[in-house]
C-alpha positions as CSV (number, residue, x, y, z in Angstrom):
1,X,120.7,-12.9,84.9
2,X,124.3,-12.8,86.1
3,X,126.7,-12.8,83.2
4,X,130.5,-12.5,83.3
5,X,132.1,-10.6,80.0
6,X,135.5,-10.6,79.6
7,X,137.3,-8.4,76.9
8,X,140.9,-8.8,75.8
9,X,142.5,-6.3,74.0
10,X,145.9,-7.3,72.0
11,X,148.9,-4.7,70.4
12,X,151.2,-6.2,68.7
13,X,153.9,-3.9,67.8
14,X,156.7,-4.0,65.2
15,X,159.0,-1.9,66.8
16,X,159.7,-1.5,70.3
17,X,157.3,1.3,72.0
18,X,159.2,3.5,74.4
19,X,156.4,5.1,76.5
20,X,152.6,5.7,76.2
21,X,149.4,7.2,77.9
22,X,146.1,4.7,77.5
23,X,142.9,6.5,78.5
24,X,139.8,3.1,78.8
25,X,136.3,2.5,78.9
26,X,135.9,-0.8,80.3
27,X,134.0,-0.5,83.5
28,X,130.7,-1.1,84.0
29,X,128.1,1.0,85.2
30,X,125.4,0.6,88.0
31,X,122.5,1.3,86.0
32,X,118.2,0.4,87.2
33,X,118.8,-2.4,85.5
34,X,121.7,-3.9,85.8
35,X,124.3,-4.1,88.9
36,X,128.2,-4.8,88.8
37,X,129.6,-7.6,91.6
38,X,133.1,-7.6,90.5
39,X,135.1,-6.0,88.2
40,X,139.2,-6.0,87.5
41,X,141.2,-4.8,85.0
42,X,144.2,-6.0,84.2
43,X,147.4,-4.9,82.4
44,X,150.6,-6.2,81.0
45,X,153.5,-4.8,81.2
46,X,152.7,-3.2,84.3
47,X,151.6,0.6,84.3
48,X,154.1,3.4,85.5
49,X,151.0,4.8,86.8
50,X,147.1,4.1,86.8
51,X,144.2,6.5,87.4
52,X,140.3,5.6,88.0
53,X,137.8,8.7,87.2
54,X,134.7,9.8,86.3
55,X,133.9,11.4,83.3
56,X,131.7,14.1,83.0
57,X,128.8,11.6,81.4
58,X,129.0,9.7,84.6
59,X,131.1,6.3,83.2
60,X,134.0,4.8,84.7
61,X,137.2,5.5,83.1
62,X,140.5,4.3,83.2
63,X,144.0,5.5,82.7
64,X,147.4,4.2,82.7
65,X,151.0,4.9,81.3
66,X,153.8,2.9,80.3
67,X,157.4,4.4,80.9
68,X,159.6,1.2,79.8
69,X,160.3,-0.1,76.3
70,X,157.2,-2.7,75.0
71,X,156.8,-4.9,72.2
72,X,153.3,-6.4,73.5
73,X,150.3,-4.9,75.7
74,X,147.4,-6.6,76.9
75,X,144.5,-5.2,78.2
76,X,142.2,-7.2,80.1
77,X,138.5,-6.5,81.7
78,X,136.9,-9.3,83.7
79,X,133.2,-7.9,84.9
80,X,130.6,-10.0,86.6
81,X,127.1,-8.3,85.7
82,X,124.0,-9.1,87.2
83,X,121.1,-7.7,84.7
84,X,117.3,-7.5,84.9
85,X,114.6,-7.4,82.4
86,X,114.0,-3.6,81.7
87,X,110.2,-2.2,81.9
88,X,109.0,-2.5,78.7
89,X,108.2,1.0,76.8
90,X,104.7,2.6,78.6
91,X,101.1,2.7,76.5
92,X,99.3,4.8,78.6
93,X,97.3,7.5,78.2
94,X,99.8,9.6,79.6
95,X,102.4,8.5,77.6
96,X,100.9,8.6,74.5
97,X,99.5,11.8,75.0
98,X,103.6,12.9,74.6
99,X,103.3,13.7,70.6
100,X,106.8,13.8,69.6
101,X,106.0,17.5,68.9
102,X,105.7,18.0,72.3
103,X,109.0,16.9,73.0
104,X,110.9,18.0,70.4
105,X,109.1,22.0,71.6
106,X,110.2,21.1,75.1
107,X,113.9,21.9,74.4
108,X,113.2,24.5,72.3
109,X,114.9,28.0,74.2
110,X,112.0,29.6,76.2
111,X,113.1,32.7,78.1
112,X,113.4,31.6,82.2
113,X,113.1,27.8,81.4
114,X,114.6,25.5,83.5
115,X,117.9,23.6,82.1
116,X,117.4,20.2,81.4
117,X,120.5,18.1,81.3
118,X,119.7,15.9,78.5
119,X,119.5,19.0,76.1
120,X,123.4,18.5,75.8
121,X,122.3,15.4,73.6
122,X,120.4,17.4,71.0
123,X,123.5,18.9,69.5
124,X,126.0,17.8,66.4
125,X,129.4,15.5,67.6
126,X,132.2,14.7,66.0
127,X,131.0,11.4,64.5
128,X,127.1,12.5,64.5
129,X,126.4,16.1,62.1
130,X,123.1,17.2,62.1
131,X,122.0,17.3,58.8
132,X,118.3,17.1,56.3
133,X,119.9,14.0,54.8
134,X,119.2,12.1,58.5
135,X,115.4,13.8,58.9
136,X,114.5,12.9,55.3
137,X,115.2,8.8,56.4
138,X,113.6,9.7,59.4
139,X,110.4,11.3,58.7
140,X,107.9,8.2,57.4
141,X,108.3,7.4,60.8
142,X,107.6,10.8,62.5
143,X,104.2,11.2,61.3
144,X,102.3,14.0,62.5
145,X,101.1,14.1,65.8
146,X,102.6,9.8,66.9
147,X,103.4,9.2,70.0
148,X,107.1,9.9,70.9
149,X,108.1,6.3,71.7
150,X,106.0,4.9,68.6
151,X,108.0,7.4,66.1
152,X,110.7,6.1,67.6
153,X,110.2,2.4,67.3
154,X,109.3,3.1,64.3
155,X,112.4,4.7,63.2
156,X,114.1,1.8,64.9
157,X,112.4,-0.7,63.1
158,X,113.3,0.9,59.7
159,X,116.9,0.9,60.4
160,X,117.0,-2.8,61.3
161,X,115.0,-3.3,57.7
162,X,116.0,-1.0,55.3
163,X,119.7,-1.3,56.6
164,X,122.1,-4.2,56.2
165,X,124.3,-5.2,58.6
166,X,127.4,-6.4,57.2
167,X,130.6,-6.8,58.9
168,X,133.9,-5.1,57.9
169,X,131.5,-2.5,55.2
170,X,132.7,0.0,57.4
171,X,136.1,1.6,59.6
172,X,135.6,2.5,62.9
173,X,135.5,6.6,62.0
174,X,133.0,5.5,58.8
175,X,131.0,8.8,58.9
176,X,127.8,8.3,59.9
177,X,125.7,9.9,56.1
178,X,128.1,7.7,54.6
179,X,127.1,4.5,56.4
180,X,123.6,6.2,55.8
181,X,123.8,6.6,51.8
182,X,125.9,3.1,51.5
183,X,122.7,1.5,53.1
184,X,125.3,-0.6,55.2
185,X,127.2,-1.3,58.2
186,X,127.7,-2.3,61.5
187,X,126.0,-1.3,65.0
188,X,128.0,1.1,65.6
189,X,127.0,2.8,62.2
190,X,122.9,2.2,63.0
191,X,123.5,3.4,66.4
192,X,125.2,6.7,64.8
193,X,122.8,7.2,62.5
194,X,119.3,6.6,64.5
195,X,120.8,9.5,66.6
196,X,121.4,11.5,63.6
197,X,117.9,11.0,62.7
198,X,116.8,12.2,66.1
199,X,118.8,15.1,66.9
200,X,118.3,16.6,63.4
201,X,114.6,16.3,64.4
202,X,115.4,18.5,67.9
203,X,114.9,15.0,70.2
204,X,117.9,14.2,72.4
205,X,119.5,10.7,72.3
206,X,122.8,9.5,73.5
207,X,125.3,6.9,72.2
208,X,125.2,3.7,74.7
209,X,128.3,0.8,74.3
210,X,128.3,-1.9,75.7
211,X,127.8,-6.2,75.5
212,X,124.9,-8.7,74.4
213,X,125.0,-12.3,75.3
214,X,124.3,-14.5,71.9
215,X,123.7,-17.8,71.8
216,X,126.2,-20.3,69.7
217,X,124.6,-21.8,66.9
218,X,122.9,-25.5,68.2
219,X,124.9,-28.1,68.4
220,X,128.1,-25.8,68.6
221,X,130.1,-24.4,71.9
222,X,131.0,-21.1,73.1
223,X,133.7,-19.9,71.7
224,X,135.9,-18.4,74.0
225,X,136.7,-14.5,72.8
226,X,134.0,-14.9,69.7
227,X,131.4,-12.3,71.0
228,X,132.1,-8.2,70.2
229,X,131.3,-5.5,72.0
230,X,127.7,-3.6,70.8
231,X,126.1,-0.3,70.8
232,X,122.9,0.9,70.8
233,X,120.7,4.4,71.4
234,X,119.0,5.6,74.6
235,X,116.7,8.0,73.8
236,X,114.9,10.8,76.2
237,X,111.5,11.4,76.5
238,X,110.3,13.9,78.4
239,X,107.8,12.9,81.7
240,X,104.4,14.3,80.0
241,X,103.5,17.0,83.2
242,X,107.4,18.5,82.2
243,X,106.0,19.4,79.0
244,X,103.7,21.8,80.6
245,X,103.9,25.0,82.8
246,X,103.3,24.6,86.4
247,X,100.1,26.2,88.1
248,X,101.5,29.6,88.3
249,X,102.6,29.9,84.6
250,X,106.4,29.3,85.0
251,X,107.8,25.9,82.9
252,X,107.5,23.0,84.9
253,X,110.8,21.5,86.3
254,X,112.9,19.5,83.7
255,X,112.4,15.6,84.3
256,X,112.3,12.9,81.9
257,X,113.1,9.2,81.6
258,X,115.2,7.2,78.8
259,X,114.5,4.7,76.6
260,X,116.8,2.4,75.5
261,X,116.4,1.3,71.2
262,X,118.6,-1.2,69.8
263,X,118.1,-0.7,65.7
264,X,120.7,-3.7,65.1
265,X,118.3,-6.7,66.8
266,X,114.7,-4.5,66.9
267,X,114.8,-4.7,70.9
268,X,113.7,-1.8,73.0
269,X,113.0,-1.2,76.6
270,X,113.0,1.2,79.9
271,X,116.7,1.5,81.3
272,X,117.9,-1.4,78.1
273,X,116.7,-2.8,75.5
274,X,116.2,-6.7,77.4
275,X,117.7,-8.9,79.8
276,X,120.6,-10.2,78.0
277,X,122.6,-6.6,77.3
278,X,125.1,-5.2,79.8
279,X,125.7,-1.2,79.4
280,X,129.2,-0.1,79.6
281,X,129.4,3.7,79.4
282,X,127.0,6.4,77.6
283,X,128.1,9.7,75.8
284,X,127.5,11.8,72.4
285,X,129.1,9.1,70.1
286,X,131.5,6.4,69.8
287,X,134.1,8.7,70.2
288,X,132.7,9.7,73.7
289,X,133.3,6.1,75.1
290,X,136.1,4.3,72.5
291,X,136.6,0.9,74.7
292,X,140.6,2.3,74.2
293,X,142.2,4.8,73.0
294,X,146.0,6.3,73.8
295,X,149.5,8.4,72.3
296,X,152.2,5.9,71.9
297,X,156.1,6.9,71.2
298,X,157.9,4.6,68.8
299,X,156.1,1.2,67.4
300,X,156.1,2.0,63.7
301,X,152.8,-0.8,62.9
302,X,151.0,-2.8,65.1
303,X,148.7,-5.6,64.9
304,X,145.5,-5.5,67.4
305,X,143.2,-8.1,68.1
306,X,140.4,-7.7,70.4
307,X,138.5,-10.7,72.2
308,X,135.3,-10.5,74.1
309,X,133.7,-13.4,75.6
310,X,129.7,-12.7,77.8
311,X,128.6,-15.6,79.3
312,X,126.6,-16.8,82.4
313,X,129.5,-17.4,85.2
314,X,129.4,-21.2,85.4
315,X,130.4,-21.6,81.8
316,X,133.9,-20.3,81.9
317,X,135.8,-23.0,83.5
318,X,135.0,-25.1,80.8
319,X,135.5,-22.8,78.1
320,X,138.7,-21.9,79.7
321,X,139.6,-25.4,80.1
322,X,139.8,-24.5,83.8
């Protein structure tokens, strides 16, 4: 599927700004199941300067300064995406074999083990404590001796029921065991809290962002700039012979896979959870990979408005009125 996602950020400042240092996220990722043909970024006024980096999660990042007085910026990321349909989560024998037990005691310290990179996604971050309040939701679905991928969907599946998604119930820096105890929020609150759940259980998971195409309801059009970005939880899990030692007693080499869990819509896959999502960066939590963020001198108030628009390519023109 080839989509096109285009993602407009507006500040509106009372107040002329003087100068400022933006740091983005708004580069997609080549990922097994997804591949980026084109991608620009755009910005008005003109940057001073303009960086492109890596960070240390592997994501694309941007940044840029302003050294002239601005009442207006405008940040704009035109990315043409072409996705695939991610293997779906594995039911054999092998795989359910991998209790999440086992998992969970494979990153637990064993003198002379080999590191495994995705142990730096069992830890607390800012937006995600550990904490009992997060294994207590969690546990009806980590029963005793499940499959790690089935307690997992599980625990996916109880987010998308037992929470409600409700737009505005929450800020963007809503701490996750608040969003938990209100019983409310938005993705990016179920995405914080299912990796709550799982690192309080000793199972690394990582915060994904990124886009989802939707469909207008029938019998309306695309709206141009009526989408919003989304977030989700890729989860690790272990390949089943890395749980045990190697032939001469030593712990086999580290080696795993990730499993992508979306508890807003209940979709879940290898690589993403389906067809119709586009990854954008990966980290610890929101806070990781916040679209934009930046220090600003002057500009007393602002007023930001953010427009994101995924579509297949051949419908822009006319949404554009091109």
């Amino acid at each position: 599927m080839l989509l096109r996602i285009l993602h407009t950020t507006t500040y509106r400042y009372h107040g002329s700004v003087d100068m400022a240092q933006h740091m983005v996220h708004l580069s997609p990722v080549d990922t097994p199941t997804q591949a980026v043909q084109a991608h620009a970024l755009r910005v008005k006024p003109e940057p001073a300067a303009r960086s492109q980096t890596t960070d240390v999660f592997g994501n694309q990042r941007t940044f840029f300064s302003l050294q002239a007085p601005h009442e207006t910026l405008v940040v704009e990321a035109d990315s043409l995406v072409e996705t695939h349909e991610p293997g779906p989560l594995p039911d054999d024998a092998a795989w359910t074999a991998l209790s999440w037990e086992r998992a969970r005691n494979h990153f637990r310290y064993r003198a002379g083990a080999p590191y495994d990179p995705a142990s730096e996604f069992l830890f607390a971050s800012p937006n995600v404590p550990r904490d009992d309040a997060f294994i207590a939701f969690a546990r009806p679905a980590f029963r005793p001796g499940l499959p790690l991928l089935y307690a997992v969907q599980a625990l996916m599946e109880r987010i998308h029921t037992e929470m409600e998604y409700k737009t505005a119930s929450t800020e963007v820096n809503t701490p996750a065991l608040q969003a938990l105890k209100q019983g409310k929020g938005v993705c990016q609150d179920f995405a914080h809290i299912m990796l709550g759940c799982l690192r309080s259980l000793g199972l690394p998971a990582r915060y994904v962002s990124g886009y989802l195409l939707t469909q207008p309801p029938p019998g309306k059009p695309r709206l141009i700039g009526a989408d919003a970005s989304h977030a989700w939880v890729s989860v690790y899990a272990p390949l089943p012979a890395s749980t045990d030692e190697a032939d001469d007693g030593e712990p086999a080499a580290p080696e795993g896979l990730w499993f992508d869990f979306d508890p807003t819509n209940n979709r879940s896959g290898q690589g993403s959870p389906g067809e119709e999502y586009v990854t954008l960066a990966t980290g610890r939590d929101f806070s990781d990979v916040s679209p934009m963020r930046g220090v600003i001198q002057g500009g007393a108030r602002h007023a930001l408005h953010v427009g994101v628009t995924v579509a297949p390519p051949e419908e822009f023109g006319a949404l554009q009125g091109a």
